[in-house]
C-alpha positions as CSV (number, residue, x, y, z in Angstrom):
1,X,32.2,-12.4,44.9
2,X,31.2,-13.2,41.5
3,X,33.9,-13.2,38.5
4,X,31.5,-11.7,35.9
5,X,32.1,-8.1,35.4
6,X,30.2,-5.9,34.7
7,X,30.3,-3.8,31.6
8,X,28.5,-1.0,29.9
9,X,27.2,-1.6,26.2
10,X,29.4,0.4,24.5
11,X,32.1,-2.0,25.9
12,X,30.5,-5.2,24.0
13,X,33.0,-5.7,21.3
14,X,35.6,-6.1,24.4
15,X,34.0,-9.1,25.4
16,X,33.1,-11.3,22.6
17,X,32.5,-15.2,23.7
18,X,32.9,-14.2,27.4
19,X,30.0,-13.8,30.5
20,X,29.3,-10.5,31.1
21,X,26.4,-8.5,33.5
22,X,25.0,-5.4,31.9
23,X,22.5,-3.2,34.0
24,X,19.9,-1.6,32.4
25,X,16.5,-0.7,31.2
26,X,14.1,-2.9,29.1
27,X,13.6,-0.8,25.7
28,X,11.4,-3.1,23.6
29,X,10.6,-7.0,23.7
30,X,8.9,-9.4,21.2
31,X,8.8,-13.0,21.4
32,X,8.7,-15.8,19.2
33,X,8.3,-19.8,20.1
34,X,10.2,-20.5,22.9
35,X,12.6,-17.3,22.7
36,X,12.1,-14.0,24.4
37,X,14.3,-10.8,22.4
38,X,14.4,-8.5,24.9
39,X,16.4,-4.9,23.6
40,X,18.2,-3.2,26.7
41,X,20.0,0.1,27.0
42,X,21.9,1.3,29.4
43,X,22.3,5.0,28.1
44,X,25.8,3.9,26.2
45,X,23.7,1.5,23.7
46,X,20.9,-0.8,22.8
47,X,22.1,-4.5,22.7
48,X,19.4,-7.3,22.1
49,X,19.4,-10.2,25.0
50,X,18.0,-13.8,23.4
51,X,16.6,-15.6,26.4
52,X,15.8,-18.7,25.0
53,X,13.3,-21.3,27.3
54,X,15.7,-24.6,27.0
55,X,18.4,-22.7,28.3
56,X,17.1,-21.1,31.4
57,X,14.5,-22.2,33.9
58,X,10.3,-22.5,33.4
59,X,10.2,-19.8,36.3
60,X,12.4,-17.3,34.6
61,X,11.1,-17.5,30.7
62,X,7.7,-17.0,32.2
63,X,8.9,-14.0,34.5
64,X,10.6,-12.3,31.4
65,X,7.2,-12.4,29.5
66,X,5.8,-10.3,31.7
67,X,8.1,-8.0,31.9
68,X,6.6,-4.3,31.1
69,X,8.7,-2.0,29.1
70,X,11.3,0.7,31.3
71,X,12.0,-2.4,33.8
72,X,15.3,-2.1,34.9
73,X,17.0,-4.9,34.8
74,X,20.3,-6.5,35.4
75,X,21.1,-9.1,32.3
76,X,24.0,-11.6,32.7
77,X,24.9,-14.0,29.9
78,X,27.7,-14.7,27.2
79,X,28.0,-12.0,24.6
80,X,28.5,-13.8,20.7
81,X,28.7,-11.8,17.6
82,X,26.3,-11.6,15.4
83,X,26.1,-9.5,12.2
84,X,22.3,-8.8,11.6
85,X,22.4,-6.9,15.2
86,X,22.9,-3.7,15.2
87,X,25.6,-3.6,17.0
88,X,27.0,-6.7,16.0
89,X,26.8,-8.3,18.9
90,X,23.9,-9.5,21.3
91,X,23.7,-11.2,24.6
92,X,22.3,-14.5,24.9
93,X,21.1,-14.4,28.5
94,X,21.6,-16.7,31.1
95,X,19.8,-14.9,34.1
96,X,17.8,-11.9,34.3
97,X,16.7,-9.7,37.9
98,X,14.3,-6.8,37.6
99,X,15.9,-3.9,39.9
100,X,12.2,-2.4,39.8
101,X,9.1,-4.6,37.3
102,X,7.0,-2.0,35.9
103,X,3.6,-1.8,37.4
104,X,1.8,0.1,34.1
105,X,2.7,0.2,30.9
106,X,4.9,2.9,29.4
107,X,3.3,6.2,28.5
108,X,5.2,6.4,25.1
109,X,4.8,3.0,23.0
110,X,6.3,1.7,19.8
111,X,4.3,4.2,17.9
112,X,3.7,7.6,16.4
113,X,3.2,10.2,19.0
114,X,2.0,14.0,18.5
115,X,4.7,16.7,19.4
116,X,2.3,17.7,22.1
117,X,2.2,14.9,24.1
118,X,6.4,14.0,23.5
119,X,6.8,17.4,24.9
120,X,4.6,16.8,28.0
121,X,6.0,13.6,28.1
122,X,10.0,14.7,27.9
123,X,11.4,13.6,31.1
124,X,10.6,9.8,29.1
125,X,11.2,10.9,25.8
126,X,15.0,11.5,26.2
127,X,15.0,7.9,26.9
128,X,14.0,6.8,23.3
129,X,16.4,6.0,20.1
130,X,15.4,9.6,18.1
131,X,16.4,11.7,21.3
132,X,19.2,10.2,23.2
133,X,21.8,10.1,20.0
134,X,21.0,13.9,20.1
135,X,21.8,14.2,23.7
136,X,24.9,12.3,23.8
137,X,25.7,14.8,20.4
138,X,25.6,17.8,22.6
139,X,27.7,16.4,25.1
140,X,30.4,16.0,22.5
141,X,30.0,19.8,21.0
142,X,30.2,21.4,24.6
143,X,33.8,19.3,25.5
144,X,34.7,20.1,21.6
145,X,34.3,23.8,22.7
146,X,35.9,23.5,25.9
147,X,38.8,21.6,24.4
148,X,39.1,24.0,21.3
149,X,39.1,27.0,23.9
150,X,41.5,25.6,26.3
151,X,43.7,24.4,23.6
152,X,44.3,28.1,22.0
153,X,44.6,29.4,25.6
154,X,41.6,30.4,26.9
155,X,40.8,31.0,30.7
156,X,36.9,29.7,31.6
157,X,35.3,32.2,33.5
158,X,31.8,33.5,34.2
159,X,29.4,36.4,34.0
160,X,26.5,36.6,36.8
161,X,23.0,35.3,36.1
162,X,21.3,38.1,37.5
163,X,22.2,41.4,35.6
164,X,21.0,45.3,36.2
165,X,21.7,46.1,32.6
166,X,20.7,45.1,29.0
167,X,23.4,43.6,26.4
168,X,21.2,42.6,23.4
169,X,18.3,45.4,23.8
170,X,15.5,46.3,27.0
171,X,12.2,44.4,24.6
172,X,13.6,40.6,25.5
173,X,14.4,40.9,29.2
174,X,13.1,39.2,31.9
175,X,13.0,41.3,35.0
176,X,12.4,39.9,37.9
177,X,12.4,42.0,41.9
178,X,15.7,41.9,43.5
179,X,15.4,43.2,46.9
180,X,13.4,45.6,46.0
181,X,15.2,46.6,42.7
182,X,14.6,45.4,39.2
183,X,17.0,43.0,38.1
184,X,16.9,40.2,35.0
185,X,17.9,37.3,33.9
186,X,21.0,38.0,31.7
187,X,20.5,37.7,27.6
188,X,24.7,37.4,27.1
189,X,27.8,37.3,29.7
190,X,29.1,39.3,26.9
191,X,29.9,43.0,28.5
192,X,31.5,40.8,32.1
193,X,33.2,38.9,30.1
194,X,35.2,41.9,28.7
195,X,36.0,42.7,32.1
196,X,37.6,39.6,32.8
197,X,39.4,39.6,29.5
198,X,41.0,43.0,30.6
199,X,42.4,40.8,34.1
200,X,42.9,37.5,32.3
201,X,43.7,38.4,29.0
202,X,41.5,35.9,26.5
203,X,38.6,34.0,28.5
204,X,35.3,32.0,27.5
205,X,32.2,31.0,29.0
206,X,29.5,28.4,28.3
207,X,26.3,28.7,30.4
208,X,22.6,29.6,29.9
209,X,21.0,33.3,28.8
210,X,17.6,34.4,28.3
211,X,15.4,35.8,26.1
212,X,12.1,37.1,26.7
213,X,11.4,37.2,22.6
214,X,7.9,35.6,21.8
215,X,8.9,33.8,19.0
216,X,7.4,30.9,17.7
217,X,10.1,29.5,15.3
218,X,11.6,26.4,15.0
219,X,15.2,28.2,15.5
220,X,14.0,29.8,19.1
221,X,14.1,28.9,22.9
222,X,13.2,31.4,25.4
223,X,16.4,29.6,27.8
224,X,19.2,28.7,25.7
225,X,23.1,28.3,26.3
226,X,25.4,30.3,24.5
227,X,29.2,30.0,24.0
228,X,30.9,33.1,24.4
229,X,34.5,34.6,24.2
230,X,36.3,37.6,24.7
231,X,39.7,38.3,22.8
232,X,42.2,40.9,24.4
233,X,44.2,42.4,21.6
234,X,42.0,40.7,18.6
235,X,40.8,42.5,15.9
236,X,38.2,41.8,13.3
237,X,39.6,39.6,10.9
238,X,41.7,37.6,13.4
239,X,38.3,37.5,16.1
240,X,36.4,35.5,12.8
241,X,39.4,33.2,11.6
242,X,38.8,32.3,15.6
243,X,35.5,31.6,15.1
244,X,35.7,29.3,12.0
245,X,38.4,27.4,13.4
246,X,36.6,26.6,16.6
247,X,33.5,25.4,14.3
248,X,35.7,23.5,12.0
249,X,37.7,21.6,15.1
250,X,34.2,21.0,17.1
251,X,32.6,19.9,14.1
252,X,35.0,17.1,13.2
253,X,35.1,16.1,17.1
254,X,31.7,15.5,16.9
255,X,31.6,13.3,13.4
256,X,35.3,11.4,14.8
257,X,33.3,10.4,18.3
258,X,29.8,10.5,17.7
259,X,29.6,9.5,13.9
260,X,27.2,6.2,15.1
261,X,24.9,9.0,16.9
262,X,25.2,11.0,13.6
263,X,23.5,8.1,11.2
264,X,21.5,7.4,13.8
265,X,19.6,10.6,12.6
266,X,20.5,10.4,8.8
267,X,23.4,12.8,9.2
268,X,25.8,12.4,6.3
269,X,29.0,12.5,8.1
270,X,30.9,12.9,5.0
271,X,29.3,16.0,3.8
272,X,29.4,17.5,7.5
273,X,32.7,17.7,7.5
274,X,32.7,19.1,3.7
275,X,31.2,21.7,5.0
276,X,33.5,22.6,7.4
277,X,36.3,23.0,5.6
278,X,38.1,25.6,5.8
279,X,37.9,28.9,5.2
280,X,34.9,29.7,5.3
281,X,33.5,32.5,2.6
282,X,33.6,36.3,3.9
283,X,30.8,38.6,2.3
284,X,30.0,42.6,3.1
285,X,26.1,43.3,3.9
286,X,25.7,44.8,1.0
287,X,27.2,41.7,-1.2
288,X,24.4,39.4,0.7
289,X,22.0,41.4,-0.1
290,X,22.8,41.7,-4.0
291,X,22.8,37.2,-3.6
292,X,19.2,37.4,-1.9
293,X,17.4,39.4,-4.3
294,X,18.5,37.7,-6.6
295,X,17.8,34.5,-5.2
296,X,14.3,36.2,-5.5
297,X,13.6,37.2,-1.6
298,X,13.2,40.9,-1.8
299,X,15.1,42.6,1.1
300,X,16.8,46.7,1.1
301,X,19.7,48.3,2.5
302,X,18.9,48.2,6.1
303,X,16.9,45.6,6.9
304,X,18.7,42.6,8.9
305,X,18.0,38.7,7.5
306,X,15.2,37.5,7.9
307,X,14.8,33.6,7.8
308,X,14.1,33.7,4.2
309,X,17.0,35.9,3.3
310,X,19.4,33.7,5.6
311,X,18.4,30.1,3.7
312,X,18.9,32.2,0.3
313,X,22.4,32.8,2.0
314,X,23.0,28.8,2.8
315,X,22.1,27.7,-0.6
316,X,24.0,30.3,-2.4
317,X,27.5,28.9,-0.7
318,X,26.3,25.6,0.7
319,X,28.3,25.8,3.9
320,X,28.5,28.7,6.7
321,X,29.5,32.1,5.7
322,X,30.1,35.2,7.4
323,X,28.4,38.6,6.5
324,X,30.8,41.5,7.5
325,X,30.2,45.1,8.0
326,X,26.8,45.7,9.0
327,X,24.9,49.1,9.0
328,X,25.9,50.7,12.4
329,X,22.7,51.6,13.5
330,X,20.9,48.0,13.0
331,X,23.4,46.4,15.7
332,X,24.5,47.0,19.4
333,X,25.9,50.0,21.1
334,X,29.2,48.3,21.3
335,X,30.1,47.5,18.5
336,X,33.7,49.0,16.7
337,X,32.3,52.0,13.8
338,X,34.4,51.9,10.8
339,X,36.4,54.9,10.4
340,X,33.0,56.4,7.9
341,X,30.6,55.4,10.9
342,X,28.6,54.1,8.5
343,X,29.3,50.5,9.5
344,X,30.5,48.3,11.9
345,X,33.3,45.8,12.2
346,X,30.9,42.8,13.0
347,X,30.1,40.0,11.3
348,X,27.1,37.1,11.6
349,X,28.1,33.4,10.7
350,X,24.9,32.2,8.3
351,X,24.8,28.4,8.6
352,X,23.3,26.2,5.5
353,X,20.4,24.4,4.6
354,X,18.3,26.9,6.4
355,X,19.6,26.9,10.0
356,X,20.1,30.6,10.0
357,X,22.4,32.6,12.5
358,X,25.0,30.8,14.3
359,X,27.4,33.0,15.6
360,X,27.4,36.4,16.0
361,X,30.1,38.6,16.9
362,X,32.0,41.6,16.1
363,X,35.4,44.2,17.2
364,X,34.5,45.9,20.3
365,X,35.0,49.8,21.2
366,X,37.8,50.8,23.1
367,X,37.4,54.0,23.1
368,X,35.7,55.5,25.2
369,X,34.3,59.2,23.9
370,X,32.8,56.9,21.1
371,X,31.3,53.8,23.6
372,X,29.6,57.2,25.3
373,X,28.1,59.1,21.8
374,X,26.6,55.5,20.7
375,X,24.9,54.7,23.8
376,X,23.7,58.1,23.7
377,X,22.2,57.3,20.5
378,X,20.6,54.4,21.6
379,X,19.4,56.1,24.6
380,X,21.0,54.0,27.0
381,X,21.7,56.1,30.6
382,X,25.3,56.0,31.7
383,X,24.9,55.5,35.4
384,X,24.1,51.8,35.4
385,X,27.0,51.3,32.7
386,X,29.6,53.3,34.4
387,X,31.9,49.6,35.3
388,X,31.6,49.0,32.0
389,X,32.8,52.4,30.9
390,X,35.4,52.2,33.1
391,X,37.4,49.4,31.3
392,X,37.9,52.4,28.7
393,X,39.2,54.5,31.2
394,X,42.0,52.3,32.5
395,X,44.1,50.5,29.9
396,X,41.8,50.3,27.1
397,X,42.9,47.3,24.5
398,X,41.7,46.5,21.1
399,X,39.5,43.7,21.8
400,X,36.6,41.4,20.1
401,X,34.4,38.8,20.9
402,X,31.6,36.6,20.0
403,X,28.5,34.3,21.1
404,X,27.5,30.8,19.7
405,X,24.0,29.8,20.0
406,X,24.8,25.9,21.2
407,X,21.3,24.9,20.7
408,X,20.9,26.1,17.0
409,X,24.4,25.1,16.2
410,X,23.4,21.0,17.5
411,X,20.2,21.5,15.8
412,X,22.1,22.0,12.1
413,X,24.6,19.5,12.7
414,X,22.2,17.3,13.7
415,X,19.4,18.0,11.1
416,X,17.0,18.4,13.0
417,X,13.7,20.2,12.4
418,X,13.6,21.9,15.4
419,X,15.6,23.3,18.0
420,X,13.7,22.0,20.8
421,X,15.1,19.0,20.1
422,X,19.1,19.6,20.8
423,X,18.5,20.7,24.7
424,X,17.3,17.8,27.7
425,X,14.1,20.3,28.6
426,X,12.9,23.3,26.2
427,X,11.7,26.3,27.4
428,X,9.3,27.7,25.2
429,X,6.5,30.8,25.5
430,X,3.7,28.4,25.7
431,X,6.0,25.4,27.4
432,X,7.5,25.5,31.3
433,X,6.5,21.7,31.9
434,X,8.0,19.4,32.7
């Protein structure tokens, strides 16, 4: 059995001066005289190989040059420093076995490519430098949430896929038959989720929801994951110190263990966490919209932000901020009234630099004469609601809760353009493929 081990990339700096095997995939090659540079990653890094023809046999130089790009390969040699790599460290290769030799050359080449045919092409595209740092960036903000929600407590629990009843609104469902009986695909575990608070006491779930919304934006997905949590005995101002905490601590897990991935993409990791800090500035509706008119977007009492009004918000304060007390009737049936009924005891968290809504959340209603007027008002029947009425009936709690849109929250700290970017494969109105 052979004595070389075998490493990933990422474990380079562990082995400097010694033989090492790395298993891979060939992500670019050039060559110049008698050497071959051959860049191979292995989904932990990108580490150049030197194969050099006096050092290895006439069969094997010439077998390396014809090597088409996506070969995987498994690369043994000695691993030296070297301070113009990248890394600062590349292998200088003393053998070199193709797993599988590429037959045809690789649909996406060294070269610009239209957003049309990356999409079609994104089962390869996650393979390339611009989209795996991303990935590997997502990774890090889901275990930051599961570690900031375990941490403070938290039980992980789950609401069902399939629903027979609307959280966010009946115009962005997807129905779909059930036996017979309408059912859909469910927009937020949000109304379950206060259900199992009631049993568990403070509980989260991360998963996907749906959104039938035809939307064209940058800052939409039609399948997206949200982060939600339910708080037994939290009210408003305690449910958003939550929430800016958990930012703040999944923020700085991300720039601690992924700052490489971050200036990858031209994230200042420095400001990032600047903009974190907290607290994080608390305005009423009415107070944002007083900084957006005058921030010249024109926008009146009882309209919600739009994405022009939101950006005005981001530039005003230059890191998120919260917008408290919304008009009643412009948010959910389930939301806590104030004790006017004019407004309600929920707040949005605006993001900067023109990301828009991150989280939204707000005190729930325990009570259950009031839970029945507003979904009278909104027309809602009670029949398919009654569980959910019944958490009001026995042992009703003060309670709030929240959602975080994972997908626009990567997309900001990543700066990205576009939110199809931050998830493996985007489901769009006009995109099911691949």
């Amino acid at each position: 059995m052979s004595s070389t081990p075998t490493i990933f990339i990422s474990e380079v700096g562990d082995h400097a001066n010694e033989k090492v095997r790395v298993k891979g995939w060939l992500y670019n090659r050039r060559s110049s005289g008698g050497i071959h540079f051959l860049q191979i990653r292995d989904g932990t890094g990108l580490i150049q190989g030197v194969l050099k023809a006096d050092h290895v046999d006439d069969e094997l130089f010439e077998y390396a040059a014809d090597l088409k790009l996506e070969s995987s390969l498994i690369v043994t040699g000695q691993v030296n420093e070297d301070e113009r790599a990248p890394i600062g460290y590349e292998i200088n290769v003393d053998n070199l076995e193709a797993y599988q030799a590429v037959e045809e050359d690789y649909p996406i080449s060294r070269k610009e490519h239209g957003v049309g045919f990356l999409m079609d092409n994104r089962h390869l595209w996650i393979r390339e430098k611009g989209a795996a740092p991303v990935l590997r960036i997502r990774h890090e903000f889901l275990q930051g949430l599961r570690e900031f929600f375990d941490n403070s407590g938290l039980i992980a629990t789950e609401g069902p896929i399939l629903t027979g009843v609307s959280v966010e609104g009946t115009t962005t469902l997807f129905e779909t038959d059930y036996f017979g009986e309408s059912a859909y695909l469910t927009q937020s575990s949000q109304l379950y989720l206060e259900a199992t608070a009631a049993a568990l006491g403070q509980v989260y779930w991360i998963g996907p929801v749906f959104r039938a919304e035809k939307s064209k934006t940058r800052k939409h997905l039609t399948e997206f994951w949200m982060a939600e949590a339910e708080l037994s005995w939290v009210e408003h101002d305690e449910n958003l110190d939550f929430q800016e905490k958990m930012l703040n601590y999944t923020v700085n897990q991300v720039a601690e263990k992924r700052s490489g991935e971050l200036e990858e993409l031209g994230v200042d990791v420095d400001d990032l966490i600047r903009k974190v800090e907290l607290p994080f500035p608390r305005i009423t509706y009415e107070e944002a919209i007083d900084i957006v008119n005058d921030a010249g977007v024109s926008m009146e009492h009882g309209e919600d932000f739009g994405a022009p009004a939101e950006t005005a918000l981001g530039d005003h304060f230059n890191k998120p901020v919260f917008i408290e007390m919304f008009p009643r009737e412009i948010k959910p049936f389930y939301m806590e009234p104030t004790e006017d009924g004019e407004k309600a005891f929920t707040a949005d968290l605006i993001a900067p630099d023109g990301y828009g809504e991150l989280i939204g959340g707000s005190q729930r209603i325990d009570d259950l004469e009031i839970l029945q007027r507003r979904m009278e008002e909104a027309g809602l029947p009670e029949e398919p609601y009654q569980w959910y009425l019944d958490l009001r009936k026995y042992g009703s709690v003060p309670h709030s809760g929240f959602g975080l849109g994972v997908e626009r929250t990567i997309t900001w700290i990543c700066g990205l353009d576009h939110v199809r970017e931050t998830i493996p494969f985007p489901r769009q109105i006009n995109r099911i493929y691949p």
